[in-house]
mmCIF file as Biopython writes it, N, C-alpha, C and O atoms, coordinates in Angstrom:
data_model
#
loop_
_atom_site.group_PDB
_atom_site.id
_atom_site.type_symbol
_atom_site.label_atom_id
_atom_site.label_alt_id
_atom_site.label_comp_id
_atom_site.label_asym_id
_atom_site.label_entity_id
_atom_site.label_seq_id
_atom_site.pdbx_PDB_ins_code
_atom_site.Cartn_x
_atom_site.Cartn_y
_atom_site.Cartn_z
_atom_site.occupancy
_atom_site.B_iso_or_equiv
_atom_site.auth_seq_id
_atom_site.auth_asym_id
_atom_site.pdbx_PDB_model_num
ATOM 1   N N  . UNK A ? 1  ? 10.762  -8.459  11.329  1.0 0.0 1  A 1 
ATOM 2   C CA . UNK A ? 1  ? 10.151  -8.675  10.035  1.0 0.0 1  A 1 
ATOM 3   C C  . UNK A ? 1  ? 10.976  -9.732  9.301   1.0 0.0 1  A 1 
ATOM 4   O O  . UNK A ? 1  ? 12.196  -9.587  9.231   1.0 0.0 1  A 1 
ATOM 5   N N  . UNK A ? 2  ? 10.397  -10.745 8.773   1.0 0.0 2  A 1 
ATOM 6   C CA . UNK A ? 2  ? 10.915  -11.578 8.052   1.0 0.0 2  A 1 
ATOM 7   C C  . UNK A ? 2  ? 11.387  -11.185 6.699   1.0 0.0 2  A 1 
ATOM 8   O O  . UNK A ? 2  ? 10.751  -10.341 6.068   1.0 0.0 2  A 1 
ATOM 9   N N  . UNK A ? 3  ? 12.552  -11.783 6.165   1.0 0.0 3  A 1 
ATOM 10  C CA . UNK A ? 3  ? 12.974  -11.258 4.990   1.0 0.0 3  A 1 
ATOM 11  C C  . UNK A ? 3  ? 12.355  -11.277 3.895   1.0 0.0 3  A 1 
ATOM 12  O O  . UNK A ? 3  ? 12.620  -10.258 3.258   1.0 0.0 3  A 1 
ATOM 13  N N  . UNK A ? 4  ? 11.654  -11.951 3.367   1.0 0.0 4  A 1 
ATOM 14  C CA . UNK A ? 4  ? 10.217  -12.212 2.327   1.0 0.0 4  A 1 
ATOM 15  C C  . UNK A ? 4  ? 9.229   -11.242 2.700   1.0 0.0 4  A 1 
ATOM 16  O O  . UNK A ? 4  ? 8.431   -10.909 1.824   1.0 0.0 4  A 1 
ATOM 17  N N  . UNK A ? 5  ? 9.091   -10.483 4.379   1.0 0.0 5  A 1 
ATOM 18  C CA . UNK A ? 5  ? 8.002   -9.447  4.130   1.0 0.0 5  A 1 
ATOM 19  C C  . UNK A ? 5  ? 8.908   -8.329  3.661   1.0 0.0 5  A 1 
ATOM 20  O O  . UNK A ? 5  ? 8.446   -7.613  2.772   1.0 0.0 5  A 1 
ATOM 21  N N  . UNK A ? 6  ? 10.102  -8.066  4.106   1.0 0.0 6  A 1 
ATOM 22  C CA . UNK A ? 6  ? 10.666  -6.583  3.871   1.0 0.0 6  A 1 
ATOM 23  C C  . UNK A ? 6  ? 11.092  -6.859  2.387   1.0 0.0 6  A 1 
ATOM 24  O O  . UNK A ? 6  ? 11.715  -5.816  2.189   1.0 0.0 6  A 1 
ATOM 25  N N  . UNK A ? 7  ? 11.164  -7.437  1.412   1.0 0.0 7  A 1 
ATOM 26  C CA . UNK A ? 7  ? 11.158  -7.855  0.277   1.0 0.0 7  A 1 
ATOM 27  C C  . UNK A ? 7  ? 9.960   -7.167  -0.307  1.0 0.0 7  A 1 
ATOM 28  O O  . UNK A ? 7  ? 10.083  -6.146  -0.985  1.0 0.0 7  A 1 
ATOM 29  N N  . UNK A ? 8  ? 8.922   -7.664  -0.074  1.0 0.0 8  A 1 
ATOM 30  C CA . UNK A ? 8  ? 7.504   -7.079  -0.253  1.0 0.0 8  A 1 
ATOM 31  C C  . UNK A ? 8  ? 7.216   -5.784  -0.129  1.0 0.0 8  A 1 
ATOM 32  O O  . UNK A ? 8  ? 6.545   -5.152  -0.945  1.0 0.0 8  A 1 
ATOM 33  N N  . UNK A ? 9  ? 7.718   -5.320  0.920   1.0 0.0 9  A 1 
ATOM 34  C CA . UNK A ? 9  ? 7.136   -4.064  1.445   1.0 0.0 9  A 1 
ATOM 35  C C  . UNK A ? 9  ? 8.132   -3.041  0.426   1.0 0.0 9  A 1 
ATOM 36  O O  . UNK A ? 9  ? 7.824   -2.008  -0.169  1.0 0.0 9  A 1 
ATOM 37  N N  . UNK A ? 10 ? 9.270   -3.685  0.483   1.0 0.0 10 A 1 
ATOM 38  C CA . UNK A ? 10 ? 10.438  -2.934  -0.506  1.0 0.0 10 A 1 
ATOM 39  C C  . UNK A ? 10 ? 9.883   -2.612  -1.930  1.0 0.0 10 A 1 
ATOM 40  O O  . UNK A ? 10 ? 9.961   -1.482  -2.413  1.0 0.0 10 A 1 
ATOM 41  N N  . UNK A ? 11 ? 9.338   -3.640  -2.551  1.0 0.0 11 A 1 
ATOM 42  C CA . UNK A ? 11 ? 8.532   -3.385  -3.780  1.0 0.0 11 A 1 
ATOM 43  C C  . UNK A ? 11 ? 7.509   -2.473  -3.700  1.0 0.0 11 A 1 
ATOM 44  O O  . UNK A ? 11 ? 7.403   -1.750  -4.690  1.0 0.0 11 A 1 
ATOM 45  N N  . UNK A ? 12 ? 6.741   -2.300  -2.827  1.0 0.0 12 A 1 
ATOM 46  C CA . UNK A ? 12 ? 5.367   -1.515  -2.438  1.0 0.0 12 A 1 
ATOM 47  C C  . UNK A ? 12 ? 5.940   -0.306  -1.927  1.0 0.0 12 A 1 
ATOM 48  O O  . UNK A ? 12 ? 4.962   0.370   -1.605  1.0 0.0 12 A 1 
ATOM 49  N N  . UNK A ? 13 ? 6.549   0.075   -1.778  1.0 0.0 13 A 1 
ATOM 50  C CA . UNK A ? 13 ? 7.755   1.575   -1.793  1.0 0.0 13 A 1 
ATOM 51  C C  . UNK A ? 13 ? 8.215   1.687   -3.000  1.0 0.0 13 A 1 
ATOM 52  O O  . UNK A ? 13 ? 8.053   2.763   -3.577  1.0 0.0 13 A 1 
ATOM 53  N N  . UNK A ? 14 ? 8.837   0.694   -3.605  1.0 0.0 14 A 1 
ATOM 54  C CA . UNK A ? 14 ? 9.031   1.035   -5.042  1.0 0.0 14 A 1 
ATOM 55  C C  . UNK A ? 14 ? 7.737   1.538   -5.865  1.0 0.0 14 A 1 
ATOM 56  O O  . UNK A ? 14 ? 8.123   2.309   -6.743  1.0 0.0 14 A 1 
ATOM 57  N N  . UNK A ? 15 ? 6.502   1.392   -5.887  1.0 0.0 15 A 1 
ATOM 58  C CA . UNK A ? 15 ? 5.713   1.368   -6.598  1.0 0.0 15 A 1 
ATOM 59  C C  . UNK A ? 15 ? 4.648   2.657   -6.128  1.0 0.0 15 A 1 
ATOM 60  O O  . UNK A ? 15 ? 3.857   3.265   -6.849  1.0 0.0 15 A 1 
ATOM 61  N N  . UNK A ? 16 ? 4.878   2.812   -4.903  1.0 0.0 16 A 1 
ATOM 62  C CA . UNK A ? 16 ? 4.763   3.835   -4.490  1.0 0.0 16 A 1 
ATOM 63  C C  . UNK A ? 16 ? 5.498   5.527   -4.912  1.0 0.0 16 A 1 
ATOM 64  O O  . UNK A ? 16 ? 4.899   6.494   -5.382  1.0 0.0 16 A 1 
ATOM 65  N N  . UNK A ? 17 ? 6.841   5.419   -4.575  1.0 0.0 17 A 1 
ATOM 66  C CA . UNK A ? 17 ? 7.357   6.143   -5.274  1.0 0.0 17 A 1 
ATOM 67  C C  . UNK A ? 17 ? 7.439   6.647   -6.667  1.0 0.0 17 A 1 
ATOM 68  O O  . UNK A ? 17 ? 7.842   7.758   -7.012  1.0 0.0 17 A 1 
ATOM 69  N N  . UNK A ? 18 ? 6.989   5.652   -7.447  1.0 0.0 18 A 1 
ATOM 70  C CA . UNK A ? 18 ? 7.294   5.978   -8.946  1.0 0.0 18 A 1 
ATOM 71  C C  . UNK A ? 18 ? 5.187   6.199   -8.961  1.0 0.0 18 A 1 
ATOM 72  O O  . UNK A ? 18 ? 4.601   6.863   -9.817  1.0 0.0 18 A 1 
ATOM 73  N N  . UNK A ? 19 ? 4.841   5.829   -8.389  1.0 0.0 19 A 1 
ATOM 74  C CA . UNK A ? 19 ? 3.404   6.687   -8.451  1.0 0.0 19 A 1 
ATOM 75  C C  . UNK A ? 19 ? 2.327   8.014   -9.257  1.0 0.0 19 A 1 
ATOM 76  O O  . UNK A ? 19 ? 2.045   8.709   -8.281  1.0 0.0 19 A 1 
ATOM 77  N N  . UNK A ? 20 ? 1.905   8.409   -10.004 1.0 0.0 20 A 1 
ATOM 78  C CA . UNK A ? 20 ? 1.779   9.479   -10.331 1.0 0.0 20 A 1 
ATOM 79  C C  . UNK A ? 20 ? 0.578   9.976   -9.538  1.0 0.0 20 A 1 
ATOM 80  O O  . UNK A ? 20 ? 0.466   10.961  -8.808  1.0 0.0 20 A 1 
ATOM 81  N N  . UNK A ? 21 ? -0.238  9.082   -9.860  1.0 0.0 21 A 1 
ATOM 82  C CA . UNK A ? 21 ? -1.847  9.035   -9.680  1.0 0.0 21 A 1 
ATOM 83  C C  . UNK A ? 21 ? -1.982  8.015   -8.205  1.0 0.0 21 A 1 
ATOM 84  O O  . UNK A ? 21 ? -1.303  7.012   -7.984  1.0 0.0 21 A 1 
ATOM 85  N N  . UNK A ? 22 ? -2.808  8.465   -7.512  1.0 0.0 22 A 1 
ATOM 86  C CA . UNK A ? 22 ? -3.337  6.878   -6.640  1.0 0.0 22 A 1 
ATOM 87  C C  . UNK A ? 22 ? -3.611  5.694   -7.264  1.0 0.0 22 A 1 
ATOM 88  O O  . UNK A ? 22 ? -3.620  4.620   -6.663  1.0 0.0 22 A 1 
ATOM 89  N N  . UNK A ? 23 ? -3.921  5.866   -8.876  1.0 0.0 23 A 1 
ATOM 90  C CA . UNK A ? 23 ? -4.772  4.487   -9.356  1.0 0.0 23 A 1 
ATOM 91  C C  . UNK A ? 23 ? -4.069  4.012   -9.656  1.0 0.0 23 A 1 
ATOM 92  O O  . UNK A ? 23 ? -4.373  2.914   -10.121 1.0 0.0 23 A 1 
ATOM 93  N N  . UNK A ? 24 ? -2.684  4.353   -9.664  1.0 0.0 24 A 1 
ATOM 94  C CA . UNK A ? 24 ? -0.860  3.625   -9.810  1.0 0.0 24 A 1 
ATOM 95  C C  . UNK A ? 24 ? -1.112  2.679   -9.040  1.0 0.0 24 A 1 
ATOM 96  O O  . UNK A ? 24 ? -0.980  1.553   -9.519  1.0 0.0 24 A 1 
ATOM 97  N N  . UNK A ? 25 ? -1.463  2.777   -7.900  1.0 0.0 25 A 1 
ATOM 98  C CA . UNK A ? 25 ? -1.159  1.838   -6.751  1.0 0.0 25 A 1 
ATOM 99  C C  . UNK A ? 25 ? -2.445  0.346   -6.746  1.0 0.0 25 A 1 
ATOM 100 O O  . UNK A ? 25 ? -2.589  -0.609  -5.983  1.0 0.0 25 A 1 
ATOM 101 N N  . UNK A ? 26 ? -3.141  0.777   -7.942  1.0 0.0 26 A 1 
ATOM 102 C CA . UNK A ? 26 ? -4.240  -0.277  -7.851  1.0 0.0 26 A 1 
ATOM 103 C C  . UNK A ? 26 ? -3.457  -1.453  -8.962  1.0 0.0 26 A 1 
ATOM 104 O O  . UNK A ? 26 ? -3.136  -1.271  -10.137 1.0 0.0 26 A 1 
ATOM 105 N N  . UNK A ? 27 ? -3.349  -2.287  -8.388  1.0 0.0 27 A 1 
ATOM 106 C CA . UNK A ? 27 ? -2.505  -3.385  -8.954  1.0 0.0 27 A 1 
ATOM 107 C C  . UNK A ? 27 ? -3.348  -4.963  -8.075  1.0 0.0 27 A 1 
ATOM 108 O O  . UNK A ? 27 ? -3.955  -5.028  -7.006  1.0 0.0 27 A 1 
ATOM 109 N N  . UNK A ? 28 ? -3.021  -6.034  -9.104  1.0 0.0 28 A 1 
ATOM 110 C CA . UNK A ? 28 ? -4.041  -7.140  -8.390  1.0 0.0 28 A 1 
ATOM 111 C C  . UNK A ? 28 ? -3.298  -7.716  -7.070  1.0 0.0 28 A 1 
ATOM 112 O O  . UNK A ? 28 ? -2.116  -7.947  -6.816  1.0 0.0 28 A 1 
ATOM 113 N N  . UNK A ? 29 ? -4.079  -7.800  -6.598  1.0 0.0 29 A 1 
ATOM 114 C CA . UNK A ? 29 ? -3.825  -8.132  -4.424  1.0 0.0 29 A 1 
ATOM 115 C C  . UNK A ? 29 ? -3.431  -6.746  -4.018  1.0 0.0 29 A 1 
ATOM 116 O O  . UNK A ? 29 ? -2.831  -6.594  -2.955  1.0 0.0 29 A 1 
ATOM 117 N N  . UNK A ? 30 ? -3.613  -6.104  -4.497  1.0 0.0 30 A 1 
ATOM 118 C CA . UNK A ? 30 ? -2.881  -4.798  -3.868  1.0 0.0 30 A 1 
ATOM 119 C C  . UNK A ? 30 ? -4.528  -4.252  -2.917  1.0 0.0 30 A 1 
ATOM 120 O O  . UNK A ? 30 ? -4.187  -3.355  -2.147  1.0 0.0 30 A 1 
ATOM 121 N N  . UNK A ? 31 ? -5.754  -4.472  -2.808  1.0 0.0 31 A 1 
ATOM 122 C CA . UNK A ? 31 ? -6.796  -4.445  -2.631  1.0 0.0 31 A 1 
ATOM 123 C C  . UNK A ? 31 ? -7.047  -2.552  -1.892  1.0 0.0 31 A 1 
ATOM 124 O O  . UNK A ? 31 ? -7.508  -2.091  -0.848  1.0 0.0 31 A 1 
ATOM 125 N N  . UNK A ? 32 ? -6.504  -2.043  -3.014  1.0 0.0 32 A 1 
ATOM 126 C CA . UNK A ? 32 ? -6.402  -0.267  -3.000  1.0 0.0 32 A 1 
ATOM 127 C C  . UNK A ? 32 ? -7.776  -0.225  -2.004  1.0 0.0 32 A 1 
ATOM 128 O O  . UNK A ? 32 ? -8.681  -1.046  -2.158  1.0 0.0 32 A 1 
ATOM 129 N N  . UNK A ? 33 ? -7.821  0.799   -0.994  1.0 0.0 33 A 1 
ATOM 130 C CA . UNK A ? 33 ? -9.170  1.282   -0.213  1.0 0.0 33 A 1 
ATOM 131 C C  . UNK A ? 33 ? -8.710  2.274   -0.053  1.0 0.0 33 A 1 
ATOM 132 O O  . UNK A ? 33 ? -7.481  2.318   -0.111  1.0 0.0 33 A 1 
ATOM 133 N N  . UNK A ? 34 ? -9.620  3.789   0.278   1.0 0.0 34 A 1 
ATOM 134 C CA . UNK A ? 34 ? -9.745  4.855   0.679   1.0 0.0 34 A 1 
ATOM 135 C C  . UNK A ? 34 ? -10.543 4.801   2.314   1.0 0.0 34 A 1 
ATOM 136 O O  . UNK A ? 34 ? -11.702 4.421   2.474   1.0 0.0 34 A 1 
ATOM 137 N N  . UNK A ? 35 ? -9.818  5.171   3.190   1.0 0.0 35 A 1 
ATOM 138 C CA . UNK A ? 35 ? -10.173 4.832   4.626   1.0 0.0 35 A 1 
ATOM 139 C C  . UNK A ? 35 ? -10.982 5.847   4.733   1.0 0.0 35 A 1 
ATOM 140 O O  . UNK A ? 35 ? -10.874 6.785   3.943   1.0 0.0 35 A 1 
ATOM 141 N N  . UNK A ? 36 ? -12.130 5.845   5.925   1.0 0.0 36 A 1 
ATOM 142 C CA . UNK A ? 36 ? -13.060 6.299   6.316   1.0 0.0 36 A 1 
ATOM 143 C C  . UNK A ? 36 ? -12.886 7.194   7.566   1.0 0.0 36 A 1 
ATOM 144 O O  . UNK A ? 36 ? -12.027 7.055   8.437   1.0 0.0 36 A 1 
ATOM 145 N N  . UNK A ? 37 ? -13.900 8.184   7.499   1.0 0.0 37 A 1 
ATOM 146 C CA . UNK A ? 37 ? -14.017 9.380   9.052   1.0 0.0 37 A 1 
ATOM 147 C C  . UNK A ? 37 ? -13.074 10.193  9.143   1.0 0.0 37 A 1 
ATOM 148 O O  . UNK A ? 37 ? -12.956 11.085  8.303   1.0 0.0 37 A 1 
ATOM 149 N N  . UNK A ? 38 ? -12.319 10.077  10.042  1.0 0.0 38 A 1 
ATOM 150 C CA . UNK A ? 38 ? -11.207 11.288  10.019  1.0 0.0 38 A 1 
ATOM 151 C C  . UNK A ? 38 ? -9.644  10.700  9.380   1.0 0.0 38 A 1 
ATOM 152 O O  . UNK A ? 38 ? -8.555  10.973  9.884   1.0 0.0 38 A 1 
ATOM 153 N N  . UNK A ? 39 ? -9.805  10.061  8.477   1.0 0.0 39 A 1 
ATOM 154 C CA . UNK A ? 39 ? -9.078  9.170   7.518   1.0 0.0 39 A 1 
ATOM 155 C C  . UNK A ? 39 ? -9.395  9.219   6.290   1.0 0.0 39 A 1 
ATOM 156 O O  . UNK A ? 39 ? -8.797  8.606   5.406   1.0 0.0 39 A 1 
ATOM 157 N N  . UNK A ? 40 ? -10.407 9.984   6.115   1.0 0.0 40 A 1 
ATOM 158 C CA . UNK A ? 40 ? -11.194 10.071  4.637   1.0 0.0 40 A 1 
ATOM 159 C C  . UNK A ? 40 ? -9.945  10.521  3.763   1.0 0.0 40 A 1 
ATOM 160 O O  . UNK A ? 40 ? -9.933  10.398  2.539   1.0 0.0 40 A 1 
ATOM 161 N N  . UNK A ? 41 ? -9.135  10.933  4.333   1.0 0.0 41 A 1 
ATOM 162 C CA . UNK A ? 41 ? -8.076  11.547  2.894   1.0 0.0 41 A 1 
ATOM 163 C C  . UNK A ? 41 ? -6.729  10.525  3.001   1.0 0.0 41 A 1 
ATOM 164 O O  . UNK A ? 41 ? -5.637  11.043  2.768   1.0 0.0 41 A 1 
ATOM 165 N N  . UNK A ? 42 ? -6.770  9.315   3.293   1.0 0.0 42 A 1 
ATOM 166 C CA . UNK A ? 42 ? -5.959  8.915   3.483   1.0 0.0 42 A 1 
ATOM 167 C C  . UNK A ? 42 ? -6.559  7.238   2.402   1.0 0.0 42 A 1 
ATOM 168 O O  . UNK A ? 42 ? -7.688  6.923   2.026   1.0 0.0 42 A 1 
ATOM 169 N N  . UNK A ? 43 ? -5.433  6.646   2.250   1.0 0.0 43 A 1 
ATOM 170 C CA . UNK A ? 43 ? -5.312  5.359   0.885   1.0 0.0 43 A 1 
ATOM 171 C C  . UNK A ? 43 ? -4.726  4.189   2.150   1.0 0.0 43 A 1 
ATOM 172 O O  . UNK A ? 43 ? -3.867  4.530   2.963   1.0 0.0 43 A 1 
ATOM 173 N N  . UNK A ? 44 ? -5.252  3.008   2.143   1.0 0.0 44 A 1 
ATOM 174 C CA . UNK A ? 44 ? -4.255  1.545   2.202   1.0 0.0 44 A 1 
ATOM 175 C C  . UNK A ? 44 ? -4.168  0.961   1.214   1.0 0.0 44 A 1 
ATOM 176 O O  . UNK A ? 44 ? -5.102  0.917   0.414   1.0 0.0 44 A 1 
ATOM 177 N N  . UNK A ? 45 ? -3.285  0.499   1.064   1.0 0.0 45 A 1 
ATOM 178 C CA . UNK A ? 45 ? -3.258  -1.058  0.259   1.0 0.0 45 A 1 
ATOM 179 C C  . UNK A ? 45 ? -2.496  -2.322  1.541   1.0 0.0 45 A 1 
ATOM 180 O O  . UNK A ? 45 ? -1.810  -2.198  2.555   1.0 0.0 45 A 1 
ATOM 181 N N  . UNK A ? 46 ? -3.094  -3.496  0.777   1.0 0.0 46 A 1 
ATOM 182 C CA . UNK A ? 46 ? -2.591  -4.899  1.367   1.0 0.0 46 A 1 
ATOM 183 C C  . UNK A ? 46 ? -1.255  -5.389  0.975   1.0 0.0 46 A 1 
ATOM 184 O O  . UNK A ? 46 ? -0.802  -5.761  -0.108  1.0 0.0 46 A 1 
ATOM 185 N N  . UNK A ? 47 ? -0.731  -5.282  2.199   1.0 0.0 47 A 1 
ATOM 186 C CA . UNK A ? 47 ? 0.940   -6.115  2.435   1.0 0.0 47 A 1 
ATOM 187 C C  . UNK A ? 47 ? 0.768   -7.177  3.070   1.0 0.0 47 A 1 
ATOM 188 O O  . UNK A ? 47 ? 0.111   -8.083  2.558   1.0 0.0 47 A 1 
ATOM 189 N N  . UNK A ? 48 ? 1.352   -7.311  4.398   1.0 0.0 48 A 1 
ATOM 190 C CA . UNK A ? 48 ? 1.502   -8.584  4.897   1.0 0.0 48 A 1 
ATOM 191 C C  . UNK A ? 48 ? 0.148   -8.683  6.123   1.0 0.0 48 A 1 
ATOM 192 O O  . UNK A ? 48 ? 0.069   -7.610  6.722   1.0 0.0 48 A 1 
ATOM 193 N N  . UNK A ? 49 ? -0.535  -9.358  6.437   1.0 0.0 49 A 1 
ATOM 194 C CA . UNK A ? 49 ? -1.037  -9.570  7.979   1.0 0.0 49 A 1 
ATOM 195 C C  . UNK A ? 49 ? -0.745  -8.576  8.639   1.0 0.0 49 A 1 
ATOM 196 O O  . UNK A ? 49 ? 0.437   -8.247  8.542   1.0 0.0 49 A 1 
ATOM 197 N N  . UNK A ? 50 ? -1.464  -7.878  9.371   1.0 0.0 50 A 1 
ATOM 198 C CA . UNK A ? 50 ? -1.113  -6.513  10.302  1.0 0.0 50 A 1 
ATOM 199 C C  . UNK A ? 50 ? -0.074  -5.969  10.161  1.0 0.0 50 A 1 
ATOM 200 O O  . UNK A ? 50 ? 0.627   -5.676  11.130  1.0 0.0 50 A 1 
ATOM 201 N N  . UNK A ? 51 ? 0.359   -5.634  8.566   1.0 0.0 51 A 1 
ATOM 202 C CA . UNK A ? 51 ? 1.406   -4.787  8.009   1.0 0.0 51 A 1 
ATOM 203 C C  . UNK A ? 51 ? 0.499   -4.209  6.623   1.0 0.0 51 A 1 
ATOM 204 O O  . UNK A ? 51 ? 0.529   -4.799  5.543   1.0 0.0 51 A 1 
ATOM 205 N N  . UNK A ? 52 ? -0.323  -2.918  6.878   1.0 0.0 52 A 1 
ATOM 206 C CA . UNK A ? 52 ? -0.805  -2.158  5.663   1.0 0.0 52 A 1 
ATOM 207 C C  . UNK A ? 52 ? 0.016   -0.652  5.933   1.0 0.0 52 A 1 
ATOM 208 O O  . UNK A ? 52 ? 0.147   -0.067  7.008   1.0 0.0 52 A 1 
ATOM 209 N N  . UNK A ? 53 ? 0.442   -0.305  4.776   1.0 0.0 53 A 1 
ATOM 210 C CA . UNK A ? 53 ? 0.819   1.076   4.250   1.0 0.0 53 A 1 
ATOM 211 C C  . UNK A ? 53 ? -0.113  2.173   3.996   1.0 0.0 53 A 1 
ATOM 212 O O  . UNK A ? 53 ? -0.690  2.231   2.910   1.0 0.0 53 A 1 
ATOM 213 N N  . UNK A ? 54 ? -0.280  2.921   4.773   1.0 0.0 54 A 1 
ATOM 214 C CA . UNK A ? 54 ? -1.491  3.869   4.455   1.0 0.0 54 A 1 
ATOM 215 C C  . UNK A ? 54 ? -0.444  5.399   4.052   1.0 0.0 54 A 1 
ATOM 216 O O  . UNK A ? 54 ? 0.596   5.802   4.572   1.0 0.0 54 A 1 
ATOM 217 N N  . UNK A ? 55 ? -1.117  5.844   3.136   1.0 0.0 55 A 1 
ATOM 218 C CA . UNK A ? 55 ? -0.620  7.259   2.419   1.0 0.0 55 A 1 
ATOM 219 C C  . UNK A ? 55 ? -1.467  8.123   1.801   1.0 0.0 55 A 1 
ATOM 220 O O  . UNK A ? 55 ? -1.032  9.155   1.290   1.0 0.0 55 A 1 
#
């Protein structure tokens, strides 16, 4: 991982953590989705190119 992504991802843990609500995590580019099927209870948001955080 390049140092500018773990930079990124470091913030998106930060923001994560201090979280209350899911709609914490809706922030602009952050492009919040609720995944589908046997994922239905599960959240992404957008990090890097084939690096999303799902929780």
């Amino acid at each position: 991982m390049q140092p500018k992504h773990a930079e990124k991802l470091l913030d998106i843990l930060d923001r994560l953590d201090a979280a209350i609500d899911i709609e914490d995590m809706r922030y602009p580019a952050s492009k919040l989705h609720q995944l589908k099927g046997n994922r239905k209870s599960e959240w992404s948001i957008f990090c890097i190119r084939k690096l999303a955080p799902y929780f």
